[in-house]
C-alpha positions as CSV (number, residue, x, y, z in Angstrom):
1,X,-2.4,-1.5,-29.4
2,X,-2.1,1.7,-27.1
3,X,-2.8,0.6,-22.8
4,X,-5.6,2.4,-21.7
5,X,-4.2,3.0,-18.1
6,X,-6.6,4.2,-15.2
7,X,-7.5,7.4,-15.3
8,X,-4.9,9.9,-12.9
9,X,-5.3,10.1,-9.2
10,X,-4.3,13.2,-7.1
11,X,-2.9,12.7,-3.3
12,X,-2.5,15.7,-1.6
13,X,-0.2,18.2,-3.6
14,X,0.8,15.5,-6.2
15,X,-1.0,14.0,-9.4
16,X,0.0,10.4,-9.9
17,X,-0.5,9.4,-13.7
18,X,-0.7,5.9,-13.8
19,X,1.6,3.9,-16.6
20,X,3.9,6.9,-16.6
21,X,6.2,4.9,-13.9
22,X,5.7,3.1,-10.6
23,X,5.4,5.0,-7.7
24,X,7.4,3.8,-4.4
25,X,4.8,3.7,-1.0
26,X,7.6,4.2,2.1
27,X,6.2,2.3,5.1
28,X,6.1,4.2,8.6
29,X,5.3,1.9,10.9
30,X,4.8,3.9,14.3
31,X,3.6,0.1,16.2
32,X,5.9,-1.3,19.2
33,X,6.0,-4.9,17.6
34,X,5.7,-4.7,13.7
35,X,6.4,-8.4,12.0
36,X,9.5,-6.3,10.3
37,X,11.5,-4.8,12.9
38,X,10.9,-1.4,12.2
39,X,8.4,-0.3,14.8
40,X,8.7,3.5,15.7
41,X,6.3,3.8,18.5
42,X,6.3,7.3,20.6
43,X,9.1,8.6,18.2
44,X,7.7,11.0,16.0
45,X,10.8,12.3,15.8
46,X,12.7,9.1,14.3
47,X,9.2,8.8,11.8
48,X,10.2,12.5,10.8
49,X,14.1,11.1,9.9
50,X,13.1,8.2,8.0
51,X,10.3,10.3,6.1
52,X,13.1,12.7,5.2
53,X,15.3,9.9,3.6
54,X,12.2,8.5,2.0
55,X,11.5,11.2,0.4
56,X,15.0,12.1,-0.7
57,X,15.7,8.1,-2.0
58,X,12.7,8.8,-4.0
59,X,9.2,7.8,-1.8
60,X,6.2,9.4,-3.7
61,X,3.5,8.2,-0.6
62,X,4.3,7.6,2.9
63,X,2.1,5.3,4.4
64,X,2.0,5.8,8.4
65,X,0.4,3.0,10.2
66,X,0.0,2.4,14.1
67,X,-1.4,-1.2,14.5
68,X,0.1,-4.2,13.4
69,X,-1.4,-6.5,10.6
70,X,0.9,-9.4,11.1
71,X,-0.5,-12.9,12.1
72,X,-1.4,-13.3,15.7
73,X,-0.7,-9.6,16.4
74,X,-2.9,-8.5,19.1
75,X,-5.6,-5.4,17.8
76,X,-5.5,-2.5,19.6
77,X,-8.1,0.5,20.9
78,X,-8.8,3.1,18.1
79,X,-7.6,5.6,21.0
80,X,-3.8,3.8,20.9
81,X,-3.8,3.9,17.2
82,X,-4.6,7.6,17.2
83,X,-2.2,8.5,19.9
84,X,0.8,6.4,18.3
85,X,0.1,7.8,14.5
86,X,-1.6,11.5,14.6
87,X,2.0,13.0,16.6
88,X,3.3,10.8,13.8
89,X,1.2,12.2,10.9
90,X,1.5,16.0,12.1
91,X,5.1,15.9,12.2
92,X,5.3,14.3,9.0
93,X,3.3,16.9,7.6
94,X,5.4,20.3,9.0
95,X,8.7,18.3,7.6
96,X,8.4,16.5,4.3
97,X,5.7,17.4,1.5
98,X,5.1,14.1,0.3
99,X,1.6,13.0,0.8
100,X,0.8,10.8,3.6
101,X,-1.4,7.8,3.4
102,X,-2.8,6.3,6.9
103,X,-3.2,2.7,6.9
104,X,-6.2,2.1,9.1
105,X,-10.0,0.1,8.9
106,X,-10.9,2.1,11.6
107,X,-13.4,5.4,10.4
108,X,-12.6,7.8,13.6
109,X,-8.4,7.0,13.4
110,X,-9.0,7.6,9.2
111,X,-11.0,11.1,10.2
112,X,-8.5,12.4,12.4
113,X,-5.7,11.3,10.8
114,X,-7.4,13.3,7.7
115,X,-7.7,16.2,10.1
116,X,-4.0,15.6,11.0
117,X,-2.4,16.0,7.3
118,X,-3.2,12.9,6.0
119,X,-4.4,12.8,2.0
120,X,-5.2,8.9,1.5
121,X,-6.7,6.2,3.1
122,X,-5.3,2.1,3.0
123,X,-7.7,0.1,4.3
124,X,-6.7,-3.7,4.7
125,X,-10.6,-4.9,4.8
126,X,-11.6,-3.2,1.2
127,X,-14.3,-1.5,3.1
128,X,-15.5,-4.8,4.5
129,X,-14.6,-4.4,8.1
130,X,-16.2,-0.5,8.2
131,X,-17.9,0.5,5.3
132,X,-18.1,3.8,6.6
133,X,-14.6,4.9,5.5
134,X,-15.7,5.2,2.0
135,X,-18.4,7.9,2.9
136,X,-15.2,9.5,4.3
137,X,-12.9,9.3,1.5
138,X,-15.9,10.8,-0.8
139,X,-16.4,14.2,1.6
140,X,-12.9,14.5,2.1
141,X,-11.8,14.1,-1.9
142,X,-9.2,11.6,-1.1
143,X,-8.0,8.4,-2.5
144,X,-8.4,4.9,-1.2
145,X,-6.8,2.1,-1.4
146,X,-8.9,-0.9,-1.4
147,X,-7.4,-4.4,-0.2
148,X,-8.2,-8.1,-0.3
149,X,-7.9,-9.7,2.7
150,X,-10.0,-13.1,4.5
151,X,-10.0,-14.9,7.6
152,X,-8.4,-18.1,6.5
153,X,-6.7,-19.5,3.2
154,X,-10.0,-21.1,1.5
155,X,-10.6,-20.5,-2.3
156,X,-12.9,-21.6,-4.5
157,X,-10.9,-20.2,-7.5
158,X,-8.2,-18.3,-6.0
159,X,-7.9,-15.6,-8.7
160,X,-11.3,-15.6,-9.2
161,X,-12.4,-15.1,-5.8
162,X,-9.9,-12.1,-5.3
163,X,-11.6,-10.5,-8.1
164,X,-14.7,-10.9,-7.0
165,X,-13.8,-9.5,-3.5
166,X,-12.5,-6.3,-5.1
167,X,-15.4,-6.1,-7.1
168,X,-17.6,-5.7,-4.5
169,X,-15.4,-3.4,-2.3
170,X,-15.3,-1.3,-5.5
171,X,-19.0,-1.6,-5.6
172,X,-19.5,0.0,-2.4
173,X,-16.6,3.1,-2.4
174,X,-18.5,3.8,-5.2
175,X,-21.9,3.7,-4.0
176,X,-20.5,5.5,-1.5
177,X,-19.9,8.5,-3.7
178,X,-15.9,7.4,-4.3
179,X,-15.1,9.1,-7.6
180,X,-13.7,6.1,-9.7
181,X,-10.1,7.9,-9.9
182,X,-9.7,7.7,-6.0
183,X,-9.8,4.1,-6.1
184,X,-6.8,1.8,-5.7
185,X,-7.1,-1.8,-5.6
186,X,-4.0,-4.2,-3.6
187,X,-4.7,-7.8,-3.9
188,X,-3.5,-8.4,-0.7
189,X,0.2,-11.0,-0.7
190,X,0.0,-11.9,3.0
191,X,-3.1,-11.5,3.9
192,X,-5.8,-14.5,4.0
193,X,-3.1,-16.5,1.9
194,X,-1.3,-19.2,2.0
195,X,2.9,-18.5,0.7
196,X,1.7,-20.7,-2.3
197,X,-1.1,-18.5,-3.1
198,X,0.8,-15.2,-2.6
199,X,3.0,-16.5,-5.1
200,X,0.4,-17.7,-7.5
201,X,-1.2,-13.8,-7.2
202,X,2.1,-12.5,-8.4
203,X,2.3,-14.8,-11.1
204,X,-1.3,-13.7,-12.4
205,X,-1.0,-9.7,-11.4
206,X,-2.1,-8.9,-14.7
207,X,-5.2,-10.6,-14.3
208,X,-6.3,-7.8,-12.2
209,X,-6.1,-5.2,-14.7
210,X,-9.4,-5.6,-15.7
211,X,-10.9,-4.1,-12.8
212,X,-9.7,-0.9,-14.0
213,X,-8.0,0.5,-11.3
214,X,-4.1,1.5,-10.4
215,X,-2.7,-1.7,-8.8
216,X,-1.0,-1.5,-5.8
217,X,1.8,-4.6,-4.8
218,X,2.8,-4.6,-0.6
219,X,5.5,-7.9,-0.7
220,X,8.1,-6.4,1.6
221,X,10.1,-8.6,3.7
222,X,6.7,-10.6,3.9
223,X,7.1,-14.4,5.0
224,X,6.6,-15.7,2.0
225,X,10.1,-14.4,1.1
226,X,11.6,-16.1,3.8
227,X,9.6,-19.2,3.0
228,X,11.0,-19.3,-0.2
229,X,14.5,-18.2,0.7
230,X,14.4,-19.9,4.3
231,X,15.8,-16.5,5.7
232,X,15.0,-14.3,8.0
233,X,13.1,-11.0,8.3
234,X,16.5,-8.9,8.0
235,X,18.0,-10.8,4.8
236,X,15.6,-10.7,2.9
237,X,16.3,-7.3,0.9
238,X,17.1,-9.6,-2.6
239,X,13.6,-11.8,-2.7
240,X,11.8,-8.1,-2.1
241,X,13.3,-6.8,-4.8
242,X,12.9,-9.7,-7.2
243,X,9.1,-9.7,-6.3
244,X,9.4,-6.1,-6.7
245,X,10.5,-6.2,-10.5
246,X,8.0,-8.7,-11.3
247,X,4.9,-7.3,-9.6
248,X,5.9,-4.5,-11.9
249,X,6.4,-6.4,-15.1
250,X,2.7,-8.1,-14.4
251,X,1.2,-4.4,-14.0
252,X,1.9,-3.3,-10.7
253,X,1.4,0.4,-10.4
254,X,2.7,1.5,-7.1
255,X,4.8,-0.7,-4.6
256,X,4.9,-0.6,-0.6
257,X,8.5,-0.9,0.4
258,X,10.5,-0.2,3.7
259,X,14.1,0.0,2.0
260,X,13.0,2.9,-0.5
261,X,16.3,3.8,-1.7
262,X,16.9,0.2,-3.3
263,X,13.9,-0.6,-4.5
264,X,13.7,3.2,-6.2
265,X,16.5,1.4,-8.3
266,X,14.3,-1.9,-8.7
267,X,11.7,-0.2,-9.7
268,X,13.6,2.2,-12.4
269,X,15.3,-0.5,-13.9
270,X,12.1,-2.5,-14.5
271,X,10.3,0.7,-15.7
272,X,13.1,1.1,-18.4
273,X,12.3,-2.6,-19.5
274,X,8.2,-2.5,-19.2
275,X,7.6,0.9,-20.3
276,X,10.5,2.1,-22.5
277,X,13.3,4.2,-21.9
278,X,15.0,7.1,-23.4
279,X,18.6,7.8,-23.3
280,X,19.4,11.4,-21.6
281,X,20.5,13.8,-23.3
């Protein structure tokens, strides 16, 4: 029986068909004290570089984010966030022509992040935190990514609850005028979830197909890696790419990576195996 796969979503220039392949999210982290090391605060210019090699190791998204989401990192004003992304987000946009996601819950960084070049939103609160971004995404035509996150690690029914959250954030982007093919769920590994869970969402990914919706997969360096592993944040290029290649055997339709180049390779080798390959000619 033929997949029926969600239904395509356009970022910027590009048209993602989903179930085609799985499309590689470069991270751009422009924050001083990101969990993995790769914090580009005030250089723009460096952003620009690594958006360049994205792009040519075979990024489809870059997703340019100025406050840090790791645990016990301190929030910040909406008027830091803008100043360390939008220099960020207009260089980007004069230099590379991928399309450029902003990872934000705040409405005024999203709007002028839009404003900036920007053709995508990734909101970690699925709308919870601000509601108001999905009233943006609708006048501005742009995708959304919507995420599962909590405060605190306590489930009812783990899988269940997830996709219940989702649900509702689905609910409202699309109450909120969010045309169905500009939403993008994430289940959220890291986030309100214990390294036992994470793995336990990995290991049911496929459950969350029947919300209908492109699935994207962030596990990245993340600590349940070096939980697993017992290694730290710079050795942990292996686990990635292992959770990589099953996220994308369980459904996953787009993955958030920092080392794009390797996991390009992850992610073409698992293709081949999911979704069939074809020998060149």
């Amino acid at each position: 029986m033929a997949v029926a796969h969600p239904l395509p979503t356009r970022i910027g220039n590009r048209e993602l068909r989903w179930g085609k392949k799985t499309f590689l999210m470069g991270v751009v982290n422009m924050t001083p004290d990101s969990f993995s090391g790769d914090g580009l605060a005030g250089q723009p210019d460096k952003a620009a570089a690594l958006a360049k090699a994205f792009a040519a190791d075979g990024a489809d998204i870059l997703d340019v984010g100025g406050e840090s989401t790791r645990p016990g990192a301190s929030p910040v004003s909406e008027g830091e966030e803008r100043s360390r992304i939008l220099p960020a987000i207009r260089l980007l946009r004069k230099t590379t022509d991928l399309p450029i996601s902003v990872d934000t819950y705040h409405h005024a960084v999203a709007e002028k992040a839009l404003a900036a070049g920007a053709s995508m939103m990734n909101d970690v609160w699925g709308l919870k935190a601000e509601p108001r971004l999905a009233d943006l995404a609708a006048r501005a035509a742009v995708p959304l990514v919507l995420m599962h996150n909590q405060r605190g690690a306590e489930y009812k029914d783990l899988i269940g609850d997830i996709l219940e959250s989702l649900r509702r954030s689905i609910e409202t982007a699309q109450g909120h005028g969010v045309p169905p093919e500009n939403i993008i769920i994430d289940p959220g590994i890291g986030f309100g979830k214990t390294a036992e869970q994470n793995l336990e969402v990995l290991r049911r990914l496929e459950e969350f197909k029947m919300l209908g919706k492109p699935i994207l997969v962030g596990t990245s360096r993340k600590s349940t890696i070096g939980l697993v592993l017992d290694l730290p944040i710079g050795e942990r290029l292996e686990g990635t790419a292992a959770t990589v290649a099953i996220a994308i055997a369980k459904g996953a339709d787009l993955v958030r990576v920092h080392e794009v180049k390797e996991m390009a390779r992850v992610a073409r080798m698992s293709d081949a195996i999911v979704r069939g390959w074809h020998r060149p000619e």
